[in-house]
Backbone as a printed PyTorch tensor [residue, N CA C, xyz], in Angstrom:
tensor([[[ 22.2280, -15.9530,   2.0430],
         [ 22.6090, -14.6670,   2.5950],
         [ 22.3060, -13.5730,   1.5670]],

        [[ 21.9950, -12.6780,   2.0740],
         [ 21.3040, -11.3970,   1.1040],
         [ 22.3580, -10.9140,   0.8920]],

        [[ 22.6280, -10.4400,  -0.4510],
         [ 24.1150,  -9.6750,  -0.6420],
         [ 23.3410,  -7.5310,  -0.5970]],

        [[ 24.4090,  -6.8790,  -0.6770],
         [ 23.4940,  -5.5970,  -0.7770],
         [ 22.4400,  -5.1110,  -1.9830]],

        [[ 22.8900,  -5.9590,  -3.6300],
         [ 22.4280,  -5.4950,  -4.0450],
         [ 20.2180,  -5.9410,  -4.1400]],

        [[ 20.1390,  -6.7170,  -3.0390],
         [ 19.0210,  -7.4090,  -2.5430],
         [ 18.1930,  -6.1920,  -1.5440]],

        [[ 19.1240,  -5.4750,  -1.3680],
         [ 18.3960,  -4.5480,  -0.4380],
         [ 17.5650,  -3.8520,  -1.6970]],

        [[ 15.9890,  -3.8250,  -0.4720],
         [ 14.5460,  -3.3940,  -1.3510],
         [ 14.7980,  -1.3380,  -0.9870]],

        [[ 14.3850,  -0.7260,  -1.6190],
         [ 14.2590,   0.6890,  -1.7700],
         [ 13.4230,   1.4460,  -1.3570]],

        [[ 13.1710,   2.4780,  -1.1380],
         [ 11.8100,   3.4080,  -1.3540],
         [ 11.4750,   3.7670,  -2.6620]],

        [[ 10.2090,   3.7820,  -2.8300],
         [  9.6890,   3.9520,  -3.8150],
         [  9.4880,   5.4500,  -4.1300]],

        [[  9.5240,   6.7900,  -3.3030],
         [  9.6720,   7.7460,  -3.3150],
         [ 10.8200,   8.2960,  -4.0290]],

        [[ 10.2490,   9.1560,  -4.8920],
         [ 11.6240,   9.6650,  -5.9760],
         [ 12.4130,  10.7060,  -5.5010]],

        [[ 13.4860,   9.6790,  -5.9750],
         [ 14.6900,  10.1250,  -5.5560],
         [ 15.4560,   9.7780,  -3.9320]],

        [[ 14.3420,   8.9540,  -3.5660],
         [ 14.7980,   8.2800,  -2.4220],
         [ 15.2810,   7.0630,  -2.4220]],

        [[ 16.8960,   7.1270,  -1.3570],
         [ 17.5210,   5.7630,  -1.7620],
         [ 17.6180,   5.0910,  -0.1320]],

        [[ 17.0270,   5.5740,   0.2110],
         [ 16.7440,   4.5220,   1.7990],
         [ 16.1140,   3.0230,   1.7590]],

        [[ 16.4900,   2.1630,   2.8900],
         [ 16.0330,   0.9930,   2.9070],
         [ 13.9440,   1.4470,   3.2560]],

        [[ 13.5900,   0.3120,   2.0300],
         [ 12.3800,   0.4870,   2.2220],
         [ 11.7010,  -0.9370,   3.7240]],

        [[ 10.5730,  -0.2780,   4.4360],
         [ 10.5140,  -1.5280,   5.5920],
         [  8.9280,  -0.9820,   5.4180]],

        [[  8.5880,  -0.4110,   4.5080],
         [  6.9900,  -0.8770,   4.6660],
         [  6.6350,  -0.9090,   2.9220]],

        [[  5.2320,  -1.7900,   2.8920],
         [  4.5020,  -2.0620,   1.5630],
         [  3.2670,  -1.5170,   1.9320]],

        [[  3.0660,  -0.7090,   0.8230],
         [  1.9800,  -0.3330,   0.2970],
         [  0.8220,  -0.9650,  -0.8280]],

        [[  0.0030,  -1.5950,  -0.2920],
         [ -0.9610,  -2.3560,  -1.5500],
         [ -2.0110,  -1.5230,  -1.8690]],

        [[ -1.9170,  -1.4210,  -3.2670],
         [ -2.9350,  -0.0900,  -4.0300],
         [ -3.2850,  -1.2350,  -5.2250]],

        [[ -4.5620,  -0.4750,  -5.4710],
         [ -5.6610,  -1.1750,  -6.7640],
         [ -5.9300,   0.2520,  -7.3300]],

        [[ -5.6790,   0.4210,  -8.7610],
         [ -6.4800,   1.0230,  -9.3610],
         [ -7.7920,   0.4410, -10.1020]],

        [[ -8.8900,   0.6910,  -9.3990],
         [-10.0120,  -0.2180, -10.1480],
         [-10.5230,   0.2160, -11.2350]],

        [[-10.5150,   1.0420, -12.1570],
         [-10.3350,   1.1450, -13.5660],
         [ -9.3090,   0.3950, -14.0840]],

        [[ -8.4580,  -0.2110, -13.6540],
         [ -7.4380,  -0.8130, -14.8680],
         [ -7.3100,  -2.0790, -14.0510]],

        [[ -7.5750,  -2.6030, -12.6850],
         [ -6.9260,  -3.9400, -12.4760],
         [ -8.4540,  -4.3370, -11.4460]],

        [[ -8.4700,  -5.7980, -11.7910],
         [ -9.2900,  -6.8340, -10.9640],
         [ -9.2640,  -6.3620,  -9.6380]],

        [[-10.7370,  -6.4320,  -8.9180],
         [-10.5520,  -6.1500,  -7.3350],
         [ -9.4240,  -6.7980,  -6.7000]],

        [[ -9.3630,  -8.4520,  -6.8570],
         [ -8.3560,  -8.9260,  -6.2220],
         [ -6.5520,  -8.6810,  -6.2530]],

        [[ -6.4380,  -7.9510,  -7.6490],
         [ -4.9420,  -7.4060,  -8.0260],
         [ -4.2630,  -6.6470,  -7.1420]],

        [[ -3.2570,  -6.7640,  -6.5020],
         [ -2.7610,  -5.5420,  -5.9990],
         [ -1.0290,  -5.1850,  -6.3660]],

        [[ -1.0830,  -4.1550,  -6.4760],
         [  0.3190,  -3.2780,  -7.2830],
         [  0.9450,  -3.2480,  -5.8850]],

        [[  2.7000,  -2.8770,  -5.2330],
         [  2.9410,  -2.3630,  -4.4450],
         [  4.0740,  -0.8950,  -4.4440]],

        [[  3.8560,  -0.7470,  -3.9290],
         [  5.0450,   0.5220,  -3.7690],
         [  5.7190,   0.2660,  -2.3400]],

        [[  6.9670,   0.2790,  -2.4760],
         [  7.6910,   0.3220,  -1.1520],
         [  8.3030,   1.4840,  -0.3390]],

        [[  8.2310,   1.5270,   0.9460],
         [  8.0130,   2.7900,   1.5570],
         [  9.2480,   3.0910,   2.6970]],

        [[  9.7350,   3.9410,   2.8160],
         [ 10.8110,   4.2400,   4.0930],
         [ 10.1090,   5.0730,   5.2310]],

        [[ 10.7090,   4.8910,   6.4640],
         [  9.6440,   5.0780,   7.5370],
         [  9.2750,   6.8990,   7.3160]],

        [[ 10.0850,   7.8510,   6.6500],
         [  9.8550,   8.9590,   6.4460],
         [  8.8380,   9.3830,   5.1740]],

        [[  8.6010,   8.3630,   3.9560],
         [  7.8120,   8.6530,   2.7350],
         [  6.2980,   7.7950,   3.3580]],

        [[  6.3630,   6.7720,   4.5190],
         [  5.1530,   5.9700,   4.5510],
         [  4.3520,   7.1130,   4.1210]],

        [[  3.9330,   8.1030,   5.0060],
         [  2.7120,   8.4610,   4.8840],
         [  2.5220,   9.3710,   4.0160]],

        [[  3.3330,   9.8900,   3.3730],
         [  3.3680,  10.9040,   2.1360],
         [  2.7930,   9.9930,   1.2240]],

        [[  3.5480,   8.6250,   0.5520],
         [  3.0810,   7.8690,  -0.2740],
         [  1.4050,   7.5920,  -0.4040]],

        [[  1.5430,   6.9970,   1.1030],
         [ -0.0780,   6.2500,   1.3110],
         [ -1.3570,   7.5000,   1.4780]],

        [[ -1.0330,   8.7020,   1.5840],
         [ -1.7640,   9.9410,   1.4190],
         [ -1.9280,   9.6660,  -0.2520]],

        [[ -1.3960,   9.4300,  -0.6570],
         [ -1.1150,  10.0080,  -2.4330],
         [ -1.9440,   9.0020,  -2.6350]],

        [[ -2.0060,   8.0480,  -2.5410],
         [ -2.4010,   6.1900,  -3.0600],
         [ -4.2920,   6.8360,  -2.4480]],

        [[ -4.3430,   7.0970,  -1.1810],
         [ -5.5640,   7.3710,  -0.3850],
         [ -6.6010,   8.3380,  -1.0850]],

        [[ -5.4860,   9.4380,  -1.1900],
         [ -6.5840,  10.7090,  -1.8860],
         [ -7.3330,   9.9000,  -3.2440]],

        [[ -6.7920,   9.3610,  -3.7890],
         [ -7.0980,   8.6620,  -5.1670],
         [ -8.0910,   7.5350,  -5.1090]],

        [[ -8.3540,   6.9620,  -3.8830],
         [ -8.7450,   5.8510,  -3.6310],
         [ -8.3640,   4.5110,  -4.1290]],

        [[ -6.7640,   4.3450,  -4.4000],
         [ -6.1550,   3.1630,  -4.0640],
         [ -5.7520,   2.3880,  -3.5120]],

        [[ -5.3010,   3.0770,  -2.3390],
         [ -4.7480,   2.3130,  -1.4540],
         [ -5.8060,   1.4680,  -0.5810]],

        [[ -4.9290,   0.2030,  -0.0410],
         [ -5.7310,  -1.2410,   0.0940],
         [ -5.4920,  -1.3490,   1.2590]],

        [[ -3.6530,  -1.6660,   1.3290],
         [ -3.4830,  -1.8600,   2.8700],
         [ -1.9470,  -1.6240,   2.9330]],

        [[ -1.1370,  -1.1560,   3.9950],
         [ -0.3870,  -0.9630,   4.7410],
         [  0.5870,  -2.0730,   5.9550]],

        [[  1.9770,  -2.7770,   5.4250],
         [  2.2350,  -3.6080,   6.3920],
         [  3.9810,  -3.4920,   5.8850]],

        [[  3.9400,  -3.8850,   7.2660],
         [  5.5740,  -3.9580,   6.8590],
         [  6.2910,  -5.0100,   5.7920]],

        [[  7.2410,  -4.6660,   5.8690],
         [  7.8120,  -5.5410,   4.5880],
         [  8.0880,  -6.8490,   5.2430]],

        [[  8.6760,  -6.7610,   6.3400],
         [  9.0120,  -8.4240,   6.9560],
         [  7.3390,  -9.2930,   7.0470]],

        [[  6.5550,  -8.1070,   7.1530],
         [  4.6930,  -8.9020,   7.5890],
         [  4.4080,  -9.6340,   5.5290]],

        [[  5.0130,  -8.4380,   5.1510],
         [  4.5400,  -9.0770,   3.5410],
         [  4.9620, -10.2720,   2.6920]],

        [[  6.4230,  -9.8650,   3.1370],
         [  6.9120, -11.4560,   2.7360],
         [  6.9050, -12.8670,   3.2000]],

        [[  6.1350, -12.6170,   4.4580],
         [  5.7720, -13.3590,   5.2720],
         [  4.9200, -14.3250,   4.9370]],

        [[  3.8190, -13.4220,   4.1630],
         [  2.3680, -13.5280,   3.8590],
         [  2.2280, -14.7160,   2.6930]],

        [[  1.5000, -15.2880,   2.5200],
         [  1.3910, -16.3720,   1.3190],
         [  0.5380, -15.3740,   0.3360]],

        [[  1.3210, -15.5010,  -0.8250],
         [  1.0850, -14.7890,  -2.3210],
         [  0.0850, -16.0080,  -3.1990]],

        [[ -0.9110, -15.7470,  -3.6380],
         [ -1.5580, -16.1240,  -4.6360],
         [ -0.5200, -16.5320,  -6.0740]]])
């Protein structure tokens, strides 16, 4: 059973909402194509974040958090 302090965040500062989406970003100057960093997102910062990650050309991909943990990790 998940206790609260298990609850995941937004990654947006100063935001303390439950986060329900992941953001996968590569900076390819500093990490392997296959690496990916995440930032976690609340349904109001998704697209602020993934704009920020985009303009830069990091961002990879976009999924919810229940789809990510889902997912088999390397």
């Amino acid at each position: 059973m998940n206790s609260p302090d298990d609850t995941v965040i937004c990654s947006a500062k100063g935001c303390r909402a439950p986060a329900v989406w992941v953001l996968a970003w590569n900076n390819p100057k500093l990490h392997t194509p296959d690496r990916r960093k995440t930032w976690l997102a609340c349904d109001e910062h998704r697209e602020h974040l993934s704009n920020f990650l985009g303009l830069r050309g990091f961002l990879k991909d976009v999924v919810t958090l229940a789809e990510w943990e889902a997912s088999p990790r390397p």
